[in-house]
C-alpha positions as CSV (number, residue, x, y, z in Angstrom):
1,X,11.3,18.6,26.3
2,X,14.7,19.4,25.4
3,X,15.5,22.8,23.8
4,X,16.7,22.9,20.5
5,X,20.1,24.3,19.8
6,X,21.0,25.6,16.5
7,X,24.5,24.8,15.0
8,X,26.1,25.5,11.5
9,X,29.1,24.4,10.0
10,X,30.6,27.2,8.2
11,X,33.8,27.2,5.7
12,X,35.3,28.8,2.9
13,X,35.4,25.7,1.4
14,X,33.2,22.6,1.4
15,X,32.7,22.6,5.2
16,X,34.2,19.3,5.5
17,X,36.8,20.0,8.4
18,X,34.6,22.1,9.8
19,X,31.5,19.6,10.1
20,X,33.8,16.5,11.0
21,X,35.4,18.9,14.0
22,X,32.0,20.0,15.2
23,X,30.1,16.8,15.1
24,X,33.0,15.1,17.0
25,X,32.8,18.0,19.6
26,X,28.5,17.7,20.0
27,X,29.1,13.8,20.2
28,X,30.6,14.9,23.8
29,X,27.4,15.9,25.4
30,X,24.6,14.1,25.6
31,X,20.8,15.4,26.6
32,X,20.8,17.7,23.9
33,X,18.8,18.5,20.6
34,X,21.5,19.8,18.3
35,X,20.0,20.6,14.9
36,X,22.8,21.1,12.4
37,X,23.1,23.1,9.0
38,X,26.3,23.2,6.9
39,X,27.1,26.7,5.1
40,X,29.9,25.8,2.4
41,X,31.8,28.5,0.3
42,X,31.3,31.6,2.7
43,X,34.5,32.9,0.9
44,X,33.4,36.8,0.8
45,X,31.9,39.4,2.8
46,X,29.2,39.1,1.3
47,X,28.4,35.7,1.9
48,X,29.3,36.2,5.3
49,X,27.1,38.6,6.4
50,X,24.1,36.6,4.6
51,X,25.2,33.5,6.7
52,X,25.3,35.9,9.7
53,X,21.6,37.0,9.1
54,X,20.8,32.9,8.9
55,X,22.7,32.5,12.2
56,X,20.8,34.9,14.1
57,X,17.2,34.6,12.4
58,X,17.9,30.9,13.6
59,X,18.8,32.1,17.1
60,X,15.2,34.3,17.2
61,X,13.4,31.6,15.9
62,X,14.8,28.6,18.4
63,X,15.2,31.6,21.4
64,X,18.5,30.2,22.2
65,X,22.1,31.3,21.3
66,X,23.5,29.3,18.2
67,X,26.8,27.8,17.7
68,X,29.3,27.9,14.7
69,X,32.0,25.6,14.3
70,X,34.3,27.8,11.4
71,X,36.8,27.1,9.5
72,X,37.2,30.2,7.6
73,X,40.9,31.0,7.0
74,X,39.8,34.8,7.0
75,X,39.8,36.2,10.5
76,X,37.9,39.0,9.0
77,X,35.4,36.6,8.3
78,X,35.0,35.2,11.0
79,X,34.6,38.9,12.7
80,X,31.0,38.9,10.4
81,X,30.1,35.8,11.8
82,X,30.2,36.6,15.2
83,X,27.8,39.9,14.9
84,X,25.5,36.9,14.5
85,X,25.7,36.5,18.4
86,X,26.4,33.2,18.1
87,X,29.1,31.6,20.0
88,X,32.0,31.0,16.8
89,X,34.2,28.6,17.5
90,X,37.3,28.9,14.9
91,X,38.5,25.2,14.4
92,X,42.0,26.8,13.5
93,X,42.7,29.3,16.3
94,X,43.8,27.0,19.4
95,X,46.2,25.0,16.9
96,X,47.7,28.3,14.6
97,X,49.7,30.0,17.3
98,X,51.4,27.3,18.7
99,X,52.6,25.9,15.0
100,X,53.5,29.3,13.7
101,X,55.7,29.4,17.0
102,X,57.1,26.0,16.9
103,X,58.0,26.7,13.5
104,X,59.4,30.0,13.3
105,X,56.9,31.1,10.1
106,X,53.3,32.5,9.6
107,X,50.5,30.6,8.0
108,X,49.5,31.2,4.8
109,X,45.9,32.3,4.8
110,X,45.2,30.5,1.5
111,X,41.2,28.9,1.1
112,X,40.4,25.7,-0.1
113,X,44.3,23.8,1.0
114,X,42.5,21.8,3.1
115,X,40.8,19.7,0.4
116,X,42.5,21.0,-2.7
117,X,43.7,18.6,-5.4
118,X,47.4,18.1,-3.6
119,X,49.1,16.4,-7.2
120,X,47.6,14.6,-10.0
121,X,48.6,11.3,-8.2
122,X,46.9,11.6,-5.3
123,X,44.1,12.2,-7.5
124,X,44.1,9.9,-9.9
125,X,44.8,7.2,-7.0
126,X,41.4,8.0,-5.6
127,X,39.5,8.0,-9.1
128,X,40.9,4.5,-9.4
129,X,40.0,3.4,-6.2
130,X,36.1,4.3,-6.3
131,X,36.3,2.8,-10.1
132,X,37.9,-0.4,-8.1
133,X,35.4,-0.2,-5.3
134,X,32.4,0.2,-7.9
135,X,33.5,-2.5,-10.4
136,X,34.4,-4.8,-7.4
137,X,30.7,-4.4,-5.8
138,X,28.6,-7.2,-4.6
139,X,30.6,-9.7,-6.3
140,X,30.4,-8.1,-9.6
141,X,33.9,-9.0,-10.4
142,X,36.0,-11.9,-8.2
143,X,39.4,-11.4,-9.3
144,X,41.4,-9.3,-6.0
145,X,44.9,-9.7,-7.1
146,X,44.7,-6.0,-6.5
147,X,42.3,-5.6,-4.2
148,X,44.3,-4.4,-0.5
149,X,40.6,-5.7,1.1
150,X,37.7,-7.6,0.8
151,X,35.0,-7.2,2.5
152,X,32.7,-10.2,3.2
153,X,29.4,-10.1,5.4
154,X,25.7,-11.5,4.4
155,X,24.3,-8.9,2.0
156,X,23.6,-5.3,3.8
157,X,25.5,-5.4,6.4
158,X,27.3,-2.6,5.2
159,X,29.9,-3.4,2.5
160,X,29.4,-1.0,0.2
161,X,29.3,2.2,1.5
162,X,32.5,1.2,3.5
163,X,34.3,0.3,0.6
164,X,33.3,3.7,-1.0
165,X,34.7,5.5,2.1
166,X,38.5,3.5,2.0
167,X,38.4,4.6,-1.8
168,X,37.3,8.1,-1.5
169,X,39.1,9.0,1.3
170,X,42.1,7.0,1.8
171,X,42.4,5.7,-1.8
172,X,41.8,2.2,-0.9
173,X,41.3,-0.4,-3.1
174,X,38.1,-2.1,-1.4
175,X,35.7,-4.9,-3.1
176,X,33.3,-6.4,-1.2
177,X,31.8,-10.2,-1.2
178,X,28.5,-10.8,-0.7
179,X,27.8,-14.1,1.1
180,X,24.9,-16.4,-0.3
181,X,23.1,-18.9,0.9
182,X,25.2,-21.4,-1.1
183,X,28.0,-20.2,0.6
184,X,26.9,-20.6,4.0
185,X,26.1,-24.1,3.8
186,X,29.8,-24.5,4.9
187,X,30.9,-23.3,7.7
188,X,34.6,-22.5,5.7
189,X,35.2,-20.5,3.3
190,X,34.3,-20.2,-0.5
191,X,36.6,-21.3,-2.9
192,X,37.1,-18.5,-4.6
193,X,38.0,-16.5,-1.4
194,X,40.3,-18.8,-0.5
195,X,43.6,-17.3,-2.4
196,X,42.9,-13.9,-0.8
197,X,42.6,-14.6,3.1
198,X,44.9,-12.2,3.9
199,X,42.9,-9.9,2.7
200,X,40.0,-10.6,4.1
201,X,37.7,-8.7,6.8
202,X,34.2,-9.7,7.9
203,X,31.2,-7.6,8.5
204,X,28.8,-8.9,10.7
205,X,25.5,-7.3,11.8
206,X,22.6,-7.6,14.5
207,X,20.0,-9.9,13.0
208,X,17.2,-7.7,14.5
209,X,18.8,-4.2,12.7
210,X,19.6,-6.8,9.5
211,X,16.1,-7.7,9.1
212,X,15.0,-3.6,9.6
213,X,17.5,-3.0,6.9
214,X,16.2,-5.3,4.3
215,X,12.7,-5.0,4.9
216,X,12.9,-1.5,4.3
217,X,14.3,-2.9,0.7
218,X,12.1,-5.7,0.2
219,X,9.1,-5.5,2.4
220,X,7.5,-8.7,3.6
221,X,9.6,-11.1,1.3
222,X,12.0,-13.9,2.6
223,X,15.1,-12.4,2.5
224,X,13.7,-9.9,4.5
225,X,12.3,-12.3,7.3
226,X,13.7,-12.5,10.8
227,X,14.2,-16.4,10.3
228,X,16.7,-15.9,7.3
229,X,18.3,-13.3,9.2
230,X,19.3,-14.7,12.1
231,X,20.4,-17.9,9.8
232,X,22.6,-15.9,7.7
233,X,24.2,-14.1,10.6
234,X,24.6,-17.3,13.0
235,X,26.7,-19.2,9.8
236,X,28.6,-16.3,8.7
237,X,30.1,-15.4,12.1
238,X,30.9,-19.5,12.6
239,X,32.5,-19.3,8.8
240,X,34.6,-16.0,10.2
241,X,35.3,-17.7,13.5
242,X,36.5,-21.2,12.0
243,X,38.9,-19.6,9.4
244,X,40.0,-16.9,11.6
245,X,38.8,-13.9,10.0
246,X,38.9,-10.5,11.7
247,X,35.6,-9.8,12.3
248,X,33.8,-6.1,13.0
249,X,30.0,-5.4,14.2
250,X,28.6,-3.1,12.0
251,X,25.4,-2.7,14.3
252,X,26.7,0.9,16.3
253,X,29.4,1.3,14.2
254,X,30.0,4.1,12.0
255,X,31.7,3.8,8.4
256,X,34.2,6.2,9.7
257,X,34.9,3.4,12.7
258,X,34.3,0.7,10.2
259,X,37.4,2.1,8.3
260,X,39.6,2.7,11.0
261,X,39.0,-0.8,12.2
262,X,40.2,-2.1,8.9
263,X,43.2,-0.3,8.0
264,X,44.5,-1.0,11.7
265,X,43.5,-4.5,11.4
266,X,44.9,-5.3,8.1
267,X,48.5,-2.8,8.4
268,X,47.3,-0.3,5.5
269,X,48.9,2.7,6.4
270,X,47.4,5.3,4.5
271,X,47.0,9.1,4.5
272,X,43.6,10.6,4.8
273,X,43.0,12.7,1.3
């Protein structure tokens, strides 16, 4: 069996950067067991030496040397963390000395830039966006005038939560359009998309994984059924090809690629928050 290798995600802040960085570098090696643990708001001493003890009870208990990915802006914290024994990796230190020569100044040790509120209309763009992305949901409301996509795809093939991520992390206003059985009678599409083809994307799915998916919602019922499923599928990616939809499987894709595929698709050129 494969050893287990112990790995936290430690910041001074929410842990984001730091979790995002490390999970992108693990992805690169495969025949591991990683398992992972995220240690937010290690902003003192204090805190660092308790997340220290963690590290290396962790280490004693899997009998293997753990790794932290850190992005502690405190050098002095990272010092603690490394009396763990654990290789630290410090997300900042290949990047830092080449900027700070580049551009003639030294970093500002600060915590919490990274995801701090930058101005109130970067932030009130992203409240507005997850109101849009929530109030545009499954069809709720069909008016996209200000939508910048739509999302269509049979219903969970992963919509939603990539709507939520354009809105919460690129300020995106997403709504998503669940396709019905009335709609896929045709293989065009329905009327009330028509007006906003240009902002249209299609999700499409595995009918296998979509039938795994909704059984787990609604066990044993019709919708759930691998007939229906590959039926839905079939007509919406004939409705997608016939009107020329850019089209995404959502089957090994993450939301994060999900996202990407989008903006780059569609021309949104937007700023990650």
């Amino acid at each position: 069996m494969t050893a287990i290798r112990p790995v936290f995600y430690v910041s001074d802040g929410t842990g984001i950067t730091a979790e995002t960085v490390g999970h992108s570098l693990l992805t690169q090696f495969s025949g591991f067991s990683f398992v992972t643990d995220r240690m937010s708001f290690v902003d003192d001493a204090n805190k660092a030496h308790d997340a220290a003890r963690r590290i290396r009870a962790a280490g004693e208990r899997y009998q293997v040397r753990p790794i932290v990915v850190s992005s502690c802006v405190d050098s002095a914290l990272g010092r603690i963390l490394e009396e763990s024994g654990a290789l630290v990796l410090d997300v900042f230190v290949p990047f830092i000395g080449p900027l700070e020569q580049e551009l003639e100044a030294t970093r500002h040790s600060k915590i919490g830039q990274a995801h701090g509120m930058v101005d109130f209309d970067t932030y009130h763009r992203r409240i507005n966006a997850m109101n849009f992305a929530l109030s545009h949901d499954d069809g709720i409301a069909v008016n996209y005038d200000e939508a910048d996509v739509v999302l269509v795809a049979v219903s969970r093939a992963g919509k939603t939560p990539t709507c939520i991520y354009l809105a919460l992390h690129y300020g995106i206003r997403a709504a998503n359009y669940p396709l019905t059985e009335e709609d896929l009678e045709s293989d065009r599409l329905p009327p009330r998309l028509r007006p906003y083809r240009h902002k249209l994307f299609g999700l499409t799915i595995d009918p296998e994984r979509l039938q795994q998916i909704r059984q787990e919602r609604r066990p044993n019922s019709r919708y759930a059924s691998a007939e229906v499923c590959r039926r839905e599928v079939a007509a919406a990616e004939t409705m997608f090809r016939m009107e020329r939809i850019p089209t995404l499987s959502t089957t090994h894709t993450s939301i994060e690629e999900i996202s990407s595929k989008v903006l780059g698709t569609l021309g949104l050129q937007r700023e990650m928050f």
